[in-house]
MDAnalysis code that builds the backbone (N, CA, C; Angstrom):
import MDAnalysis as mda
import numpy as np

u = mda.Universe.empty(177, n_residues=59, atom_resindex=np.repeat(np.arange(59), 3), trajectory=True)
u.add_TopologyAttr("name", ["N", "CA", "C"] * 59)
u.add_TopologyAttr("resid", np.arange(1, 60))
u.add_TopologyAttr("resname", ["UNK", "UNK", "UNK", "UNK", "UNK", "UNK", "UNK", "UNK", "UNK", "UNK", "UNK", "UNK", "UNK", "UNK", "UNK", "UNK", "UNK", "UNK", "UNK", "UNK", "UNK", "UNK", "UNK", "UNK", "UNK", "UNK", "UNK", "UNK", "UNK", "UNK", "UNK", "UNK", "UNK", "UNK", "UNK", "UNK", "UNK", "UNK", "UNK", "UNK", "UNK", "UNK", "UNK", "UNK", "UNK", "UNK", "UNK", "UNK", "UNK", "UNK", "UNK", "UNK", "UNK", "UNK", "UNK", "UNK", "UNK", "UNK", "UNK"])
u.atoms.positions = np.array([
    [33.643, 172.230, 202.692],
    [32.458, 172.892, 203.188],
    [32.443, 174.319, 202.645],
    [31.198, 174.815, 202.242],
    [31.255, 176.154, 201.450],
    [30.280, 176.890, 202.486],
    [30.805, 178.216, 202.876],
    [30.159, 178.823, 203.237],
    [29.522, 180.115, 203.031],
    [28.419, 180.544, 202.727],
    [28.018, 181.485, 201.984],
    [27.005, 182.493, 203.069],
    [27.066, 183.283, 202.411],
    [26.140, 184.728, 203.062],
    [25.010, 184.830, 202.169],
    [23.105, 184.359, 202.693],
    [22.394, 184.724, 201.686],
    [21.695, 185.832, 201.105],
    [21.184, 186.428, 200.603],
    [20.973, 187.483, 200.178],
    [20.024, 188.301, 201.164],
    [18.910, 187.635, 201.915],
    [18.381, 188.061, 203.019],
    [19.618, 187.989, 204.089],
    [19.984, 187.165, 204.489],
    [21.413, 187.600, 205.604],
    [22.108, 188.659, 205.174],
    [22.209, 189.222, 204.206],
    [23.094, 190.074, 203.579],
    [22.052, 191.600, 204.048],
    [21.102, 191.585, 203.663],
    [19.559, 192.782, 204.133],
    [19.496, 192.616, 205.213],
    [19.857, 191.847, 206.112],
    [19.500, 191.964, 207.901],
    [21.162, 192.640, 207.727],
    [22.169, 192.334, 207.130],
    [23.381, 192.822, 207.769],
    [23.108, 194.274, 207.806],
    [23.121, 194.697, 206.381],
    [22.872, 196.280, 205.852],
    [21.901, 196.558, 206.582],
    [20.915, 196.384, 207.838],
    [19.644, 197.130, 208.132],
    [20.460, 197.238, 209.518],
    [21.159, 196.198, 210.137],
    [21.595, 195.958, 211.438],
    [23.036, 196.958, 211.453],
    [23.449, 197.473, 209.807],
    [24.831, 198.220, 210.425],
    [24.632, 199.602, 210.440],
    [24.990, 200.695, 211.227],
    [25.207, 201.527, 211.837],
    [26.422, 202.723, 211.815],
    [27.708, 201.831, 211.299],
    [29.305, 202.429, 211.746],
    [29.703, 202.840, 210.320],
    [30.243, 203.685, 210.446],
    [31.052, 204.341, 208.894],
    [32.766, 203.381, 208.945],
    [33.550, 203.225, 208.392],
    [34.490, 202.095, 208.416],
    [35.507, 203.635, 208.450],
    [36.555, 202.668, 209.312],
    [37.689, 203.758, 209.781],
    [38.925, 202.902, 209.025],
    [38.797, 202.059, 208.180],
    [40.183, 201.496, 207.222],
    [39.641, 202.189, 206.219],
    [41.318, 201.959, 205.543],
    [41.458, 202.594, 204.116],
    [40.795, 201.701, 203.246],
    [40.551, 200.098, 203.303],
    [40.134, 199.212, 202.741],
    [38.393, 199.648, 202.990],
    [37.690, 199.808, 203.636],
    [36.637, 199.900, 203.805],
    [36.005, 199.133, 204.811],
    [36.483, 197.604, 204.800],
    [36.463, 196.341, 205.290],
    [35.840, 196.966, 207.149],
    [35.001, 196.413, 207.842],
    [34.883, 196.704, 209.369],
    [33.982, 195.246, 209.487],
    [33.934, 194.313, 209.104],
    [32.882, 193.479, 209.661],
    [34.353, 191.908, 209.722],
    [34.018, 191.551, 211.077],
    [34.412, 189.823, 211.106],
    [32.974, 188.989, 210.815],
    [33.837, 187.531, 209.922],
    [32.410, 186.916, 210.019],
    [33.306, 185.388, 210.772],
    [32.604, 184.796, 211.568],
    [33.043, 183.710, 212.419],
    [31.373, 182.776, 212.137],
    [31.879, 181.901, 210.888],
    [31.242, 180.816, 210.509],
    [31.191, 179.273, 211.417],
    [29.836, 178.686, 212.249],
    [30.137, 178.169, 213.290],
    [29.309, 176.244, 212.598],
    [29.992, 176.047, 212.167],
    [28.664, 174.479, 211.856],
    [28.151, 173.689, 212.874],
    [27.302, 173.482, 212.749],
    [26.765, 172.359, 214.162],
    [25.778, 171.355, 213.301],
    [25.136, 170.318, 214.106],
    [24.456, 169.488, 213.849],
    [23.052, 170.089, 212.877],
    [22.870, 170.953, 213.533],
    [21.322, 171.291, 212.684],
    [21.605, 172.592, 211.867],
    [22.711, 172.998, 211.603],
    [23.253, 174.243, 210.586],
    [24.397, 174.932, 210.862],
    [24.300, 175.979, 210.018],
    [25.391, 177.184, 210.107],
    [24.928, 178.344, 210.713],
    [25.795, 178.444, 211.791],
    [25.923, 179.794, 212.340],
    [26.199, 180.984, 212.214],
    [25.898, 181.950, 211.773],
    [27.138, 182.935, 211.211],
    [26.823, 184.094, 212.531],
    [28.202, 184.548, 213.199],
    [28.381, 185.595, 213.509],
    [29.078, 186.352, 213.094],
    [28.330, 188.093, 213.277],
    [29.506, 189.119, 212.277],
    [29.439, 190.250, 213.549],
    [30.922, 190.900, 213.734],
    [31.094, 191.346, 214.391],
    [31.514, 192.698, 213.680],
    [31.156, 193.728, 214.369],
    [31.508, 194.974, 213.781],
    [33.136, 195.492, 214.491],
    [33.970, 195.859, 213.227],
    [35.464, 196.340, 214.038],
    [35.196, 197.566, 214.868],
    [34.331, 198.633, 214.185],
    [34.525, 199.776, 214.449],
    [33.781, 200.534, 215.848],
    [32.609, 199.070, 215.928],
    [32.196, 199.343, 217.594],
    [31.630, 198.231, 218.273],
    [32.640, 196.810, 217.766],
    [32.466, 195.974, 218.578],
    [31.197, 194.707, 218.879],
    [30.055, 195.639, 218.147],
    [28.592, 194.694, 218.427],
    [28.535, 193.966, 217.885],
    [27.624, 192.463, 218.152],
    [27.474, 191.633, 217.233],
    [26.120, 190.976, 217.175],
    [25.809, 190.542, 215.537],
    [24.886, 189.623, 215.093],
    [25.179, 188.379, 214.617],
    [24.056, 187.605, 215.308],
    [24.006, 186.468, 215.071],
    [22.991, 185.705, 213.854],
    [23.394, 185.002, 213.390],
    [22.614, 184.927, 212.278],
    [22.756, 183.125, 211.407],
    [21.335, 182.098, 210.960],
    [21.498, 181.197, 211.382],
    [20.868, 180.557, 210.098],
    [21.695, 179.643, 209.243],
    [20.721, 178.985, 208.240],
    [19.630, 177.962, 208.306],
    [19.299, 177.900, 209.924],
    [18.270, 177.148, 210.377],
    [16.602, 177.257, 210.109],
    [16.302, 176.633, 210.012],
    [14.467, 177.320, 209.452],
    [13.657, 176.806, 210.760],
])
């Protein structure tokens, strides 16, 4: 199973983030990829203050 981030999911991420990243890597986002019957789920969670979006390859 391949799971991908699309380029509009990618423009809701960047509009929805907020936090400057407190690693040396840069890295502050979890993504928790969820499959179900009618698609993919993606939630991304921010490290640096916790909030999260949900986000859905469903039409």
């Amino acid at each position: 199973m391949i799971f991908e981030i699309t380029s509009s999911m990618e423009r809701e991420i960047r509009e929805w983030d907020q936090c400057i990243p407190v690693d040396v890597s840069g890295a502050k986002f979890a993504y928790t990829f969820i499959p179900t019957g009618l698609g993919i789920i993606i939630k991304i969670q921010c490290d640096v203050c916790k909030r999260e979006l949900l986000l859905s390859d469903v039409d």
